[in-house]
N, C-alpha and C positions, 0 to 999 in steps of 0.2 A: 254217883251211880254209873255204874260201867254196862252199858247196855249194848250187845252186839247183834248185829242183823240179823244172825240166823236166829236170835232167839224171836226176832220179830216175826221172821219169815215162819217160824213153827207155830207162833200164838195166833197168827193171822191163818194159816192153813185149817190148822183143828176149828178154829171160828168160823170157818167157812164150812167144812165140812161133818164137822162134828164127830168126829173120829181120828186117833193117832195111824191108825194102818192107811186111810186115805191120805189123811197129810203127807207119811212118807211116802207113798205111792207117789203125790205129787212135787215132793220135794225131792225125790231119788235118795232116800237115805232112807235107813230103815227103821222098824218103830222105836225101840231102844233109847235110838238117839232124840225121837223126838219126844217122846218121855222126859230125856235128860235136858233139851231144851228148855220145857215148858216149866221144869224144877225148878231149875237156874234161875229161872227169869222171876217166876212166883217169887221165888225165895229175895230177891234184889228188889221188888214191889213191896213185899208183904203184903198181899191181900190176895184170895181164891181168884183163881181164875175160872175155873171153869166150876159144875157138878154133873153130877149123872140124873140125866132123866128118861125112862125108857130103851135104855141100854146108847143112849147118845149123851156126847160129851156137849153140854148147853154155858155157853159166855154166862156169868153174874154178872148183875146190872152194872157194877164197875168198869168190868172186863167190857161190855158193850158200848161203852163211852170212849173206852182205849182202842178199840177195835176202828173206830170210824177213823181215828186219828194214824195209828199202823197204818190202815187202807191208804188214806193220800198219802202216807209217807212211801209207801212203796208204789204205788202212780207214780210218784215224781221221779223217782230213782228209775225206773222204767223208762218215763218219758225223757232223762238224763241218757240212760244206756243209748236208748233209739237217737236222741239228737246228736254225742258222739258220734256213733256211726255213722251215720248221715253226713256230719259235718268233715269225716275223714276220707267219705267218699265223693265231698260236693254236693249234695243233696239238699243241705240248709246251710243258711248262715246272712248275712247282710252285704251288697254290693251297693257302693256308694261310685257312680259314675259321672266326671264331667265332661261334656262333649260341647262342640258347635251348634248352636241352634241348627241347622239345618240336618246336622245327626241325627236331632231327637224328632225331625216330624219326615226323615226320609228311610235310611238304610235300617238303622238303630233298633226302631220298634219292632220288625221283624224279625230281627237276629236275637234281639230280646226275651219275644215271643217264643223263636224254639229251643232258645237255651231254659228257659222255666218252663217247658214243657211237662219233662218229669222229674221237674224239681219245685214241690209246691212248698216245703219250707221255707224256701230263697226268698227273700226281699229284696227289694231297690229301689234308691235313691236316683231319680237322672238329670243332671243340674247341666241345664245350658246354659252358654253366657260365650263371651268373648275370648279370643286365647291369652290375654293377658290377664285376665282372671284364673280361666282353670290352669296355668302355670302359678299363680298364686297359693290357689287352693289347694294344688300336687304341693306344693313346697312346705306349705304349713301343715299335711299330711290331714287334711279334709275329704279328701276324695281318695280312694285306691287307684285307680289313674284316668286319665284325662286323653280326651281326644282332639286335636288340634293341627292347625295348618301354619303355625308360628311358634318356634321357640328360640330361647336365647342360651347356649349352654349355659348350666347350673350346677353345682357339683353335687346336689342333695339329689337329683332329678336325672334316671336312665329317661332317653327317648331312643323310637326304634323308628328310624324314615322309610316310609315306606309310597315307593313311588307309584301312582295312580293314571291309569292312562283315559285321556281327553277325546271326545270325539267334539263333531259340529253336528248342532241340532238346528232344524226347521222345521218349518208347517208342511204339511203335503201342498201346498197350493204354489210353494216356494219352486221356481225352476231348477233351483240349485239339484234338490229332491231325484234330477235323472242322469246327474253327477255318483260316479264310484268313488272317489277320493275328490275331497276339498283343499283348497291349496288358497293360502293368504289371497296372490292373485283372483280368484272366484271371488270374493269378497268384497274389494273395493266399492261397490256401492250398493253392499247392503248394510242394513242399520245394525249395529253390534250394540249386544245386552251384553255389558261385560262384570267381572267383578270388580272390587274398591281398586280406584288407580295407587292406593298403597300398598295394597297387597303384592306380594314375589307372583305370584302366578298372573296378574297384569305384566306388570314388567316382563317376566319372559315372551308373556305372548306380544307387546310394543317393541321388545326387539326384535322379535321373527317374522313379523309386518314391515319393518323399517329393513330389515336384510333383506327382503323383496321387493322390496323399493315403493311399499304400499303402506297407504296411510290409511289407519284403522279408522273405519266411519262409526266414531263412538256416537250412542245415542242414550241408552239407558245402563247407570251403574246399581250395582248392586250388590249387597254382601255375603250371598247366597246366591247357591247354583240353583236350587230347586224354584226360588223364584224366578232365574233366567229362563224355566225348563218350561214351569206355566203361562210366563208369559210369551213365550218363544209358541206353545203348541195353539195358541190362542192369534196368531197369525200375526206377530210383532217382535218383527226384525228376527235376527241369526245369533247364535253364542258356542262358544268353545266353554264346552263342561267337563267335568269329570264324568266318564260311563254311568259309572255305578250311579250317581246322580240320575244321568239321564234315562238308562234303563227302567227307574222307578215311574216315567211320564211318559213311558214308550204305546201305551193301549190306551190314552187318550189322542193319539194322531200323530203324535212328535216323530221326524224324521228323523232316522242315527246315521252320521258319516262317519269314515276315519279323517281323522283332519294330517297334513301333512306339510310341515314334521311336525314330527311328535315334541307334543309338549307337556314332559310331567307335571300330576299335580301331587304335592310332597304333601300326602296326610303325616302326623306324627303322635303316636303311640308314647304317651307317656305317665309315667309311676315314680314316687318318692323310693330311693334310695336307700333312705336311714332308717326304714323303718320294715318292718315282716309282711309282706302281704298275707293276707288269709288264703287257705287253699281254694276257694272260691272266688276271689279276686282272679286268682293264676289262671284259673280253667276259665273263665270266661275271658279272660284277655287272650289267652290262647285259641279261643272260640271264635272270639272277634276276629284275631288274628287273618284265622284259618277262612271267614269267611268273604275276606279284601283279596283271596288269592287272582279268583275270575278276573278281576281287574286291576291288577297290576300290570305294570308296564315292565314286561321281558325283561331284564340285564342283557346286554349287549346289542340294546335292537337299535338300529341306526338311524338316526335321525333325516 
């Protein structure tokens, strides 16, 4: 049996309405054809569809069984049309994201927050972990991309580095606090929260300490800026963070320097290669993108 939509769309109108001039009215075609539809369709059934009762066109009890079933079949077809659309505009679809633990309880949830704003179809996944992981994850094409401070080039994996610029945070109680710019020097005996001594962004900052001929007063390590930033506004010791980090603990007391020189911190933006991202992956990485600008670190700013 060869059954086509419009014949649905006319046995369901007249069902509803109980008239062929309303249905065409409602279907923009005229009655004629819905006539001709509702033949057709009879005729491929074999059994009455409708009778006359008081000059209205009334479902038989058969027709009133097929009628609940037509109805969700053209909901869903509806609900189909509407989630294309949406889906072509960004509106729905699933984002699966792995970032840094400190992504998902710092900058993240907020940028989150207004990218699903007017997009209540959206869903997401938000998988923190280590960057040796969500480099794993991106590769085996688990995540649509991954947010991290480590990667090893990979040929299945685009990354886009994207340089971060570091300020020195303290306590207001801290004297540093009536200092305009921090300099390695200002340092030497204050206690430094810094991050893991394996991380690159230690390293640069042990070198730019030792090219001042100043030895970092390491005291507290940590794998996370946001924990430096709470323990920092909480009146324990000094740390060189990422801004954007530190901006997030600036309205509980946290003091912001510029630290000098500049030492970027290399966030790294990364997505599997091999495979299509959704057009809702795109626009929120483009979104994220867009919202690291405030805090990047210039190109050509001098160290």
């Amino acid at each position: 049996m060869s059954i086509r939509l419009r014949q649905l769309e006319a046995f369901h109108a007249v069902g509803q309405l109980g008239s062929m001039t309303l249905a065409a009215k409602k279907l923009n075609i005229s009655q004629p054809a819905v006539s001709r539809l509702l033949a057709s369709y009879a005729e491929k059934i074999e059994f009455q569809l409708f009778y006359r009762r008081n000059g209205k066109l009334v479902p038989t009890q058969e027709a009133r069984f097929l009628l609940r079933e037509v109805s969700r079949l053209l909901d869903s077809l509806i609900h189909i049309d509407e989630l294309t659309k949406n889906l072509t505009i960004g509106k729905a679809g699933h984002l699966k994201i792995a970032c840094l633990p400190g992504f998902s309880t710092s900058h993240m949830p907020h940028i989150l927050s207004q990218f699903l704003m007017d997009r209540p179809n959206v869903t997401v996944t938000l998988e923190p972990d280590g960057a040796n992981r969500i480099l794993e994850w991106i590769i085996g094409e688990q995540y649509d991309f991954g947010i991290t401070d480590v990667f090893s080039d990979h040929p299945a994996v685009e990354c886009e580095r994207v340089p971060m610029r570091t300020v020195c945070i303290m306590a207001k109680a801290n004297p540093l606090a009536a200092k305009k710019i921090i300099t390695p020097e200002d340092l030497i005996d204050e206690p430094m929260i810094h991050s893991r001594r394996e991380s690159a962004f230690y390293h640069n900052l042990e070198e730019i300490f030792l090219s001042h001929n100043v030895t970092m007063n390491t005291w507290i390590e940590t794998r996370q800026f946001n924990t430096a930033c709470i323990l920092v506004a909480e009146g324990r010791g000094v740390s060189i963070v990422s801004e954007m980090d530190a901006r997030q603990y600036e309205s509980r007391g946290l003091i912001i320097r510029p630290f000098k020189p500049n030492i970027p911190h290399i966030l790294m933006l990364v997505r599997n290669t091999q495979s299509v991202s959704s057009m809702i992956a795109l626009e929120f990485l483009e979104f994220f993108s867009e919202s690291l600008r405030p805090f990047r670190l210039n190109e050509g700013v001098v160290k």
